[in-house]
C-alpha positions as a LaTeX table, in Angstrom:
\begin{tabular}{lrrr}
\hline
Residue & $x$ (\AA) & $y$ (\AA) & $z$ (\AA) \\
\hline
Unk1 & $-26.48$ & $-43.35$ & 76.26 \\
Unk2 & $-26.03$ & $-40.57$ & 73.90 \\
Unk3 & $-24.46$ & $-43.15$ & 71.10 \\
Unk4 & $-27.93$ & $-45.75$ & 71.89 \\
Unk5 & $-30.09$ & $-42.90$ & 71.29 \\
Unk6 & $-27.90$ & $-41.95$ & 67.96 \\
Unk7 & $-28.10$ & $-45.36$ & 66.61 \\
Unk8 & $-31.38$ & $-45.93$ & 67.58 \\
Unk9 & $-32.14$ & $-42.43$ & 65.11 \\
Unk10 & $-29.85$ & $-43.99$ & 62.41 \\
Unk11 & $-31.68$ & $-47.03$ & 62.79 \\
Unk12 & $-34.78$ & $-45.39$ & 62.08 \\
Unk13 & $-33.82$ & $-43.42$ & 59.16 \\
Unk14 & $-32.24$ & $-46.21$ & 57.55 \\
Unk15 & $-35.36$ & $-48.46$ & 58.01 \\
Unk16 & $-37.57$ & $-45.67$ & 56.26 \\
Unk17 & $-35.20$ & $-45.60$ & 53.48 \\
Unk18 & $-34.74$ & $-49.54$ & 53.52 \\
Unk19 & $-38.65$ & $-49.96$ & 52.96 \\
Unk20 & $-38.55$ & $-46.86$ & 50.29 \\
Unk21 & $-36.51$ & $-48.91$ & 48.60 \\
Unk22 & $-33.62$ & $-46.23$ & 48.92 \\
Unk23 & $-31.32$ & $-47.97$ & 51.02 \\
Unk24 & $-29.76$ & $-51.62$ & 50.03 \\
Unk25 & $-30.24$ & $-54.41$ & 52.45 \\
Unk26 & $-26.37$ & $-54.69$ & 52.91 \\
Unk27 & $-26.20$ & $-50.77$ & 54.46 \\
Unk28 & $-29.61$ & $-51.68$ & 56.18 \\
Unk29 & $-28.36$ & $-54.56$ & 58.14 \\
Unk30 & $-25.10$ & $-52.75$ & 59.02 \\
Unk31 & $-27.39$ & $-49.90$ & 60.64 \\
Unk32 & $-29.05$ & $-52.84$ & 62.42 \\
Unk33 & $-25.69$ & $-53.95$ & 63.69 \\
Unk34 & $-24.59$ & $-50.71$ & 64.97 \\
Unk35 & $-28.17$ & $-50.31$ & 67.14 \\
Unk36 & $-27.01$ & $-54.05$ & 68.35 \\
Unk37 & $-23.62$ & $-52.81$ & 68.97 \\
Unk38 & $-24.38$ & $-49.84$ & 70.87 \\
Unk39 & $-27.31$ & $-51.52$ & 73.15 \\
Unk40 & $-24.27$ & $-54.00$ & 73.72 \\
Unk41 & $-22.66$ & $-51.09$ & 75.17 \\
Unk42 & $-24.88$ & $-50.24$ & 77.28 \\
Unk43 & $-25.46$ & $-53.55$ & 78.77 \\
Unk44 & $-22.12$ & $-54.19$ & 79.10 \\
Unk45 & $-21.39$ & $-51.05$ & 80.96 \\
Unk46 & $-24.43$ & $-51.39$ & 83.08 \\
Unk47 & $-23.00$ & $-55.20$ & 84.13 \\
Unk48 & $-19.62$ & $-53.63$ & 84.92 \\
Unk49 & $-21.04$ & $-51.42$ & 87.29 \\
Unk50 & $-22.94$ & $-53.73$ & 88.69 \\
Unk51 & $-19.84$ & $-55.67$ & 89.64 \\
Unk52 & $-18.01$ & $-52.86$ & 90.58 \\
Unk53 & $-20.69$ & $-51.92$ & 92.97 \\
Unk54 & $-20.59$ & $-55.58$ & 94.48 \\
Unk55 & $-17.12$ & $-55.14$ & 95.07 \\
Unk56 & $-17.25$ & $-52.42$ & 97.12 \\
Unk57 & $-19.88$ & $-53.85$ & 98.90 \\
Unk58 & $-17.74$ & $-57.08$ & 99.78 \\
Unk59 & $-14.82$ & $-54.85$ & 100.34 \\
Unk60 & $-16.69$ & $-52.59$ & 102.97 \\
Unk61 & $-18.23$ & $-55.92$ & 104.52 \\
Unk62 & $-21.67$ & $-54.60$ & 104.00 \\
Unk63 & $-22.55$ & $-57.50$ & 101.06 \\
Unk64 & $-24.30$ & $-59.03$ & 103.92 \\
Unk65 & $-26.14$ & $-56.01$ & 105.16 \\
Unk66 & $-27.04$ & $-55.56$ & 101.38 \\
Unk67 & $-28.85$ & $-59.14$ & 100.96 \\
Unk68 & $-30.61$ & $-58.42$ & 104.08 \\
\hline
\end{tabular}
């Protein structure tokens, strides 16, 4: 989450500097990508869990219990 919340900064800066006209629109959508990018991440991770956590469940025979 650390990385989401430093791209999401970067982001922001570069934005600023993108409508001062200080930044090029190549460098601006590359800070764009890496907010994509690390949101991906997060998602990602977040899904993998998920799974991981239904596993167990169906491992432990409690996926039933669970939908109850």
């Amino acid at each position: 989450r650390e990385n989401l919340v430093a791209a999401k900064e970067n982001h922001s800066i570069a934005r600023e500097r993108y409508l001062l006209g200080n930044l090029s629109g190549i460098a601006m959508r590359e800070a764009q990508k890496s907010l994509l990018d690390a949101e991906e991440r997060i998602l990602t991770a977040e899904y993998n869990t998920k799974l991981c956590e239904i596993s167990l469940l169906q491992i432990s025979g409690k996926a039933i219990e669970y939908i109850k």
